[in-house]
N, C-alpha and C positions, 0 to 999 in steps of 0.2 A: 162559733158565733162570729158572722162577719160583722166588723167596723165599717164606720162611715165610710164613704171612699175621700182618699184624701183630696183636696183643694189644691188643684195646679198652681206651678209656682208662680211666687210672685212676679211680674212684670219687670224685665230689665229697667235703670235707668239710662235713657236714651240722652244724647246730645252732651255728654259733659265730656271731661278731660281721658278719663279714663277707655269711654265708648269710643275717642276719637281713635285711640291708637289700636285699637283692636275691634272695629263694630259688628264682626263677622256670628260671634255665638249672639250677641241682642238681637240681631236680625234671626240667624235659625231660630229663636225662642218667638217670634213675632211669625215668621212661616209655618209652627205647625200652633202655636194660641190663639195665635189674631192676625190672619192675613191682611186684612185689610183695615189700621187700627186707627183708632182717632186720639191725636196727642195736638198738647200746646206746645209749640216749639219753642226757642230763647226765645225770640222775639217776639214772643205774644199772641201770634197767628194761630189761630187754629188750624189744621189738616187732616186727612186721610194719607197715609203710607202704606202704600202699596208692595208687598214683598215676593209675592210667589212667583214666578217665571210667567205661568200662561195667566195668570192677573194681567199683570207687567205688560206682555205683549199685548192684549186685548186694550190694555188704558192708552197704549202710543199710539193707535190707532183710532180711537174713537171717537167719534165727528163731534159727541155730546160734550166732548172735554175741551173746550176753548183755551189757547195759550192768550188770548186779551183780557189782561187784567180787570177792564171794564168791566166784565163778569164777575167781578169776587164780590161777596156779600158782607164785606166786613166792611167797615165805616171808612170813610174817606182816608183819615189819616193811618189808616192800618196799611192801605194800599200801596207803600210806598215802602214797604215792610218786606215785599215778594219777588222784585226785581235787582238789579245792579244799582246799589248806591249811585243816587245823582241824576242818573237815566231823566227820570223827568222833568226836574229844574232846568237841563240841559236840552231840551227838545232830542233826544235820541231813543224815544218808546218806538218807534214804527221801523223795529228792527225783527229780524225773520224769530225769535224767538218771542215775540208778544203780539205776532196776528194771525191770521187765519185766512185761508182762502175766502174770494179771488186773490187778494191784495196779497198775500203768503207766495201764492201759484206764480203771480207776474214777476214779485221780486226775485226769487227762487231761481226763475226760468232767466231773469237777465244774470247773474252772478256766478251761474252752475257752470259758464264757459271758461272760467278760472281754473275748473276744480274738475276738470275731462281727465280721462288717463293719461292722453298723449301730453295738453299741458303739464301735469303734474311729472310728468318722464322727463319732460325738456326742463322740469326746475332739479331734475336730480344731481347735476354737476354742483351747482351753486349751493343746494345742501350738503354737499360732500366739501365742499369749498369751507365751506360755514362751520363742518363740524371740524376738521382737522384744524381748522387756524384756532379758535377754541381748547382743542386739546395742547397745542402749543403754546396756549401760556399758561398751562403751569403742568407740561410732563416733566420738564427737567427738575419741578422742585422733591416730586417724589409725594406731595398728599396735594387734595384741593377740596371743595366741597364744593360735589356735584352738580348742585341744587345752583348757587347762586353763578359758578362760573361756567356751566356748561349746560343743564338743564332748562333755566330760564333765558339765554342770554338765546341761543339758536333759536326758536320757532317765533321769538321777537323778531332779530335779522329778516327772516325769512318771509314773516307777513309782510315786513315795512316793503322789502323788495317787492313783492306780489302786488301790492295796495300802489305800489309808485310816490311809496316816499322818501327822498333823498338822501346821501347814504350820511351826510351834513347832519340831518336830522334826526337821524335813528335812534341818536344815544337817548333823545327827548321822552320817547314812546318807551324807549327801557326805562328810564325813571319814573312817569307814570304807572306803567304798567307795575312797577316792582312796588309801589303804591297801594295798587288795586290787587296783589295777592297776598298782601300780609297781613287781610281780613280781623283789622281791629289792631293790628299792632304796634301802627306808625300813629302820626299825630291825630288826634281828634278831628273828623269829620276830611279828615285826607284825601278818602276814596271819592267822596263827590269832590273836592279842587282838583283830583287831578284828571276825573271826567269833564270837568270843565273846561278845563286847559285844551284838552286834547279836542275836545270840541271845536274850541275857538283856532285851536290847529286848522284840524278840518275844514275848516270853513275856509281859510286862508288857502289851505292847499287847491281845496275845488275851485278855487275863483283861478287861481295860479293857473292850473290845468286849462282849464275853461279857455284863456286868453291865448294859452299857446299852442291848443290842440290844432294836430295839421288834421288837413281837410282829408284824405284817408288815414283809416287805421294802419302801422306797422304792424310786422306778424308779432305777435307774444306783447301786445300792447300791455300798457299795466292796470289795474281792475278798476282804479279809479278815472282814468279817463277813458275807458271802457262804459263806465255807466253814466257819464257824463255826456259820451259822444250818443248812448243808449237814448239819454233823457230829452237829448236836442234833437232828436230824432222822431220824436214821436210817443213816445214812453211816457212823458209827462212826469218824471222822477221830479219830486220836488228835491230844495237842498236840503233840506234837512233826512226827506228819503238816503239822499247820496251817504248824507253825513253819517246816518244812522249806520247804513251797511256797512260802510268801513268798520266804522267802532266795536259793531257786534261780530266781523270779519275778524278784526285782531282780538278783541275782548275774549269770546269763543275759541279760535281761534291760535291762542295759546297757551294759556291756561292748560287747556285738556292735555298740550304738547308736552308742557312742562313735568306736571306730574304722569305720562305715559313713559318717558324717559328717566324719571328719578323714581317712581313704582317699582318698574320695570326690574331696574338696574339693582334695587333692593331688593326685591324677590329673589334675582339670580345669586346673590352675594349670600344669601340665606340657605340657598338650596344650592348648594357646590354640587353635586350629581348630577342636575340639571344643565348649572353654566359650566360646568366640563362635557358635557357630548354638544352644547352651542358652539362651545368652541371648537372644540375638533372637527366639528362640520365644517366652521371656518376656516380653519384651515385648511380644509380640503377642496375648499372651493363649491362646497356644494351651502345653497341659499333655502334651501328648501325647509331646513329646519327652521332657520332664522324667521319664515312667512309664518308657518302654523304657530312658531314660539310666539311672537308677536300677538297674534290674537290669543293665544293662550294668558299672557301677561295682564290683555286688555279684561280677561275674562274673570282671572283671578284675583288681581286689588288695581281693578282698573282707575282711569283719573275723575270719573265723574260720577260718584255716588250715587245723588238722586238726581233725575231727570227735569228739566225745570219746569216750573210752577204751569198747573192746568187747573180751569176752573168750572165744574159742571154746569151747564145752558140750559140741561132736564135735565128731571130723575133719570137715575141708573144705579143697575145695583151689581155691585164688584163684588168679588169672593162670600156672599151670601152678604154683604153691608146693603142696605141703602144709600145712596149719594143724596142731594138735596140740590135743586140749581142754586148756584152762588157758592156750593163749598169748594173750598179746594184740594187739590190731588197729587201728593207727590210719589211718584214712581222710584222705588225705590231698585237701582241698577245694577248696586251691590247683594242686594239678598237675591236678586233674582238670578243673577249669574253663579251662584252657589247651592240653586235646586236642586234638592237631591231629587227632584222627578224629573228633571229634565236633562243633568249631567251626573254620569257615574263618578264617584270620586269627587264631589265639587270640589273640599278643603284641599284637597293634591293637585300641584302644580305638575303637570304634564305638557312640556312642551312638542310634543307627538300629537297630541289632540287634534282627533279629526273631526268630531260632529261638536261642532262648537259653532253655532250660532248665539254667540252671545249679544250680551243689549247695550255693552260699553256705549258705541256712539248712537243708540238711539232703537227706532224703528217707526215704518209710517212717513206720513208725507215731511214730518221734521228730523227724520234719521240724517245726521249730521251732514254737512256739505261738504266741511272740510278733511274727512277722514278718509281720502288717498292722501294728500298732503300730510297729516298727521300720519298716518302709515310708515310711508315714505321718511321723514324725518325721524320714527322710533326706529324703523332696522338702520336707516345709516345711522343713529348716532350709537346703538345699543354692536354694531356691527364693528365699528372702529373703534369705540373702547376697548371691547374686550379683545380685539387684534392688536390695537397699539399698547395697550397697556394691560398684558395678559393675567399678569398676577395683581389684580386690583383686587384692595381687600376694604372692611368697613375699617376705621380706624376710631371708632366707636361700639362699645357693645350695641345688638340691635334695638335693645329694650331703653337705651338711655336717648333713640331718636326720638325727635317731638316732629307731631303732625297738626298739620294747619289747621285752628279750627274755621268753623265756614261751613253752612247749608250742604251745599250744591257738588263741590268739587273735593277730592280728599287725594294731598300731598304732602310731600315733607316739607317741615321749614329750612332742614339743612339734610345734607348726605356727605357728610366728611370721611374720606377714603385714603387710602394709601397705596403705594406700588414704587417699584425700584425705578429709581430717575431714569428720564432718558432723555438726552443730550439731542436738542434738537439739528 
């Protein structure tokens, strides 16, 4: 005599403390129950979560899915619920993550001449510059943590440089910025002052620029009076356009940078098998590993979980769901990059991996702009630890690291390590 058939289990609990630090089996349980699930997030918002790979790829693409909030059907004060704290008090929405073509296409097309291969080759000294001086202040002590002294501090340097803000001012944009990624854990209402701050920066800087721009471009000019000399040109870049792009240039920018590099560097530390044939490559001078490891990294506990917010314009319907226009849709980056229909071995860290199209930075006409720079900055920084500082070890059990919480992006709050001093 057959029994019922049993009732699949119950539904992970999604978004708390525990999901943070390991989201990997709630997503598989979400990939083969409910590809495409509808949950209330912390903050209130309803969504769609999107997990299976060729979902995933179908939703980055999809003309029906608008990145302007203007489209979300939720009431006015929810709206403010989906974006970067502050964003719109701050006049900074008309950035390449909240519009859509044409207005997506023109800004796109002025900004993407920062972010060429050859540019991004010609900034590789000054990130190798950036990472070693970094690693000298604290190889002689023999531990550091990762996260604050080396992780976040580099693809900071590295935009301010790109964007053309003075080297006087950098430290400003690090303290903001270190603001805006400890997502709830500084003072109350923080994230929006120090988007404002930085704003009122910007504005200062574009005027600055503005008055001293010579009448030709230099070669390698910097991105902000690049879009300035764009806007007086014929472009019609308002300032607040200007302003917007920087913000969302550094915002974007480095964040992703940060946790690519402190991910990264924890994955390897975890899988000694792995980071002993990186390294041996390293030392042999051969890079080859270090390229495919790299997107292996980004594939495995990449830095940007779900994809940001998109909001249906018509019906469509995902993994047998219906959509509604006005709901929204978040792509989820991490479960999709862990399909077992789409990668053999997801949960195995293979830094060999050849057919690896992963969705780390994106795909579609907002497939990330910055990701040769980001590239670029994860092998040289992931390249000179583990050469300078060979026997780098966690100086923490793994399980006792605590991970950021936060929508969108998924890093550590700290990476505290060890390794035998070296005497600069």
């Amino acid at each position: 005599m057959h029994g019922e058939p049993s009732p699949p289990p119950a539904a992970p609990t999604l978004f708390d403390w525990e999901f943070a630090a390991n989201p990997y089996p709630a997503y598989a349980w979400l990939r083969t129950h409910s590809p495409v699930h509808r949950t209330r997030l912390p903050s209130g918002v309803e969504a769609w979560l999107v997990t299976r790979y060729a979902d995933a790829r179908r939703a980055l693409a999809d003309p029906r899915l608008s990145k302007n909030p203007a489209h979300h059907d939720e009431p006015a004060h929810a709206r403010g619920r989906t974006g970067i704290p502050g964003e719109r008090k701050a006049e900074l929405m008309t950035h390449l993550l909240n519009i859509d073509p044409p207005d997506h296409t023109r800004l796109r097309r002025l900004v993407s001449t920062a972010f060429t291969p050859r540019r991004v080759a010609e900034f590789a000294p000054r990130v190798q510059e950036l990472t070693d001086r970094l690693i000298d202040g604290f190889a002689a002590r023999g531990e550091a943590d990762l996260i604050h002294e080396f992780a976040f501090p580099l693809p900071i340097y590295a935009i301010c440089d790109l964007l053309g803000v003075p080297r006087e001012d950098q430290d400003d944009f690090r303290d903001w910025a270190g603001m805006m990624i400890r997502h709830g854990r500084g003072p109350r209402g923080g994230v929006a002052r120090s988007v404002k701050k930085m704003r009122g920066y910007l504005a200062e800087l574009i005027h600055r620029k503005r008055e001293a721009l010579p009448a030709e471009a230099a070669p390698g000019e910097d991105l902000v009076s690049g879009l300035i000399r764009a806007s007086d040109e014929g472009e019609h870049l308002t300032e607040n356009e200007v302003a917007a792009m920087a913000f969302i240039l550094l915002f974007a920018g480095f964040e992703t940078t940060v946790n690519l590099i402190g991910n990264g560097t924890h994955a390897l530390l975890t899988h000694p098998e792995q980071r002993a044939r990186l390294q041996d490559s390293l030392a042999a001078g051969d890079m080859g590993l270090l390229e495919t490891g790299v997107e292996e990294l980004l594939r495995f506990d990449g830095p940007v979980e779900l994809a940001t917010w998109r909001f249906a314009t018509r019906p469509l319907t995902l993994g047998g769901q219906d959509i509604a226009p006005g709901e929204a849709v978040l792509v989820v980056l991490a479960a999709a990059d862990r399909d077992p229909e789409r990668f053999a071995e997801p949960d195995v860290l293979d830094l060999t991996r050849r057919d690896n199209q992963h969705l780390g930075y994106g795909h579609g006409i907002h497939y990330c702009l910055g990701a040769p720079l980001a590239r670029l900055e994860g092998r040289t920084a992931l390249a000179t630890l583990l050469t300078r500082l060979p026997d780098l070890r966690l100086a923490v059990d793994s399980t006792e690291l605590r991970w950021r919480g936060g929508l969108i992006m998924r890093g550590l709050r700290t990476l505290p390590v060890e390794f035998a001093p070296v005497p600069n």
